[in-house]
N, C-alpha and C positions, 0 to 999 in steps of 0.2 A: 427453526434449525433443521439441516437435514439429518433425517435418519441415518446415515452413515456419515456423519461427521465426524471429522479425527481429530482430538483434541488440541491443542494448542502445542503443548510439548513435543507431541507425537508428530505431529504435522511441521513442525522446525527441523525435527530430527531429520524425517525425507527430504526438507527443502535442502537441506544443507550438499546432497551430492547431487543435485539435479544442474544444470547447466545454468548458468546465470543471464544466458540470452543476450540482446541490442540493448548496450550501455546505457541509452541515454532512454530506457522505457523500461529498465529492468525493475525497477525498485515499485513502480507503478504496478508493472504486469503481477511481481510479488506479491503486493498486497490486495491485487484481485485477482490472486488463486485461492488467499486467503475468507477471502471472501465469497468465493464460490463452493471452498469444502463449508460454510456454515452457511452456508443456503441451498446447499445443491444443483446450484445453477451457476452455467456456464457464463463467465466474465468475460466473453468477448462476444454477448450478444448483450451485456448490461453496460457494457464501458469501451463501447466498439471502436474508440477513438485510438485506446492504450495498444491496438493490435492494426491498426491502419499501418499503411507504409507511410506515411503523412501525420505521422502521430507529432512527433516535436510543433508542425506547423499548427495542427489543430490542438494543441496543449496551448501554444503562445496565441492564438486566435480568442481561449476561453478565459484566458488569464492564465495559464500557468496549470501547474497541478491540481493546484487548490479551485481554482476554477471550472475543471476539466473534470472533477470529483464533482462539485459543486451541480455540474450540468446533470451529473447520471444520477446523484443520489437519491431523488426521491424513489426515481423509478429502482434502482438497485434493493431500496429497502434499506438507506442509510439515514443517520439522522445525527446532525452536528449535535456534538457535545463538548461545554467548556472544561467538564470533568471525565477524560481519557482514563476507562480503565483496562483489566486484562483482554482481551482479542477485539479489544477498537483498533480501527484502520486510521492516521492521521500523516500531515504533513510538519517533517521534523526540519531545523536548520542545519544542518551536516558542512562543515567546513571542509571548503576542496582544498587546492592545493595551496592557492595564494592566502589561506584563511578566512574566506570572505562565505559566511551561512549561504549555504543554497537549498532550496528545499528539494525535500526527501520522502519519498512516499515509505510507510513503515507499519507497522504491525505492533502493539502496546501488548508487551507480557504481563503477568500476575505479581513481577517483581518491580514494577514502573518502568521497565528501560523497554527502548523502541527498537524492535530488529529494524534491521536493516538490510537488503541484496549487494553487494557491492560486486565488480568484478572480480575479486578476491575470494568470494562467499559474504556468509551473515556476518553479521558484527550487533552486538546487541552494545546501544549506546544510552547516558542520559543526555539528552536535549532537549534545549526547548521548545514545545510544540505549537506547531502555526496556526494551525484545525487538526479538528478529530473529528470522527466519526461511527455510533455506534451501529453495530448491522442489527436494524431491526426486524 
């Protein structure tokens, strides 16, 4: 863990006035900030995909999020877990508009539910989680 990492709470608190960024990368870019205050290290040289202008195409090239996660984890210093607890990184099913789960890049609180970025801000939700992953 880094040396100046900001806790979980603390670190939502800031997240929540900061800009919510390019819609369809936001939730991803989210939870590798999250993951770069508990490492120290900068997420857009460990998951350089989420910060391309080509990011949607290289998401759907890797499979999807969970894919594209999948690609960078070992080297990020992530490691799947079936048992998501508080500041693991996962992909949650998040119903859009027509109801249909889409996944969700998110962040696992100390209380079980998954933040979440939306264009609105956070939203802390329970759902079902598709992967998880703890920062090791």
């Amino acid at each position: 863990m880094a040396a100046d990492m900001i806790p979980l709470p603390e670190w939502l608190e800031q997240a929540i006035s900061e800009p919510a960024g390019v819609p369809e990368t936001m939730c991803a870019r989210f939870a590798a900030a999250w993951w770069g205050n508990v490492t120290g290290r900068d997420p857009r040289h460990a998951f350089p995909a989420l910060y391309s202008p080509d990011a949607l195409a290289l998401m759907a090239a890797a499979g999807g999020l969970i894919g594209i996660i999948d690609r960078h984890a070992a080297a990020g210093g992530l490691v799947l877990t079936p048992d998501p607890a508080g500041g693991d990184i996962g992909v949650i099913a998040v119903p859009d508009i027509t109801g249909v789960g889409q996944p969700t890049c998110a962040v696992r609180t100390a209380s079980g539910r998954w933040m979440v970025r939306t264009d609105h801000g956070l939203a802390a939700l329970r759902r079902p989680v598709l992967a998880a992953w703890r920062i090791g």
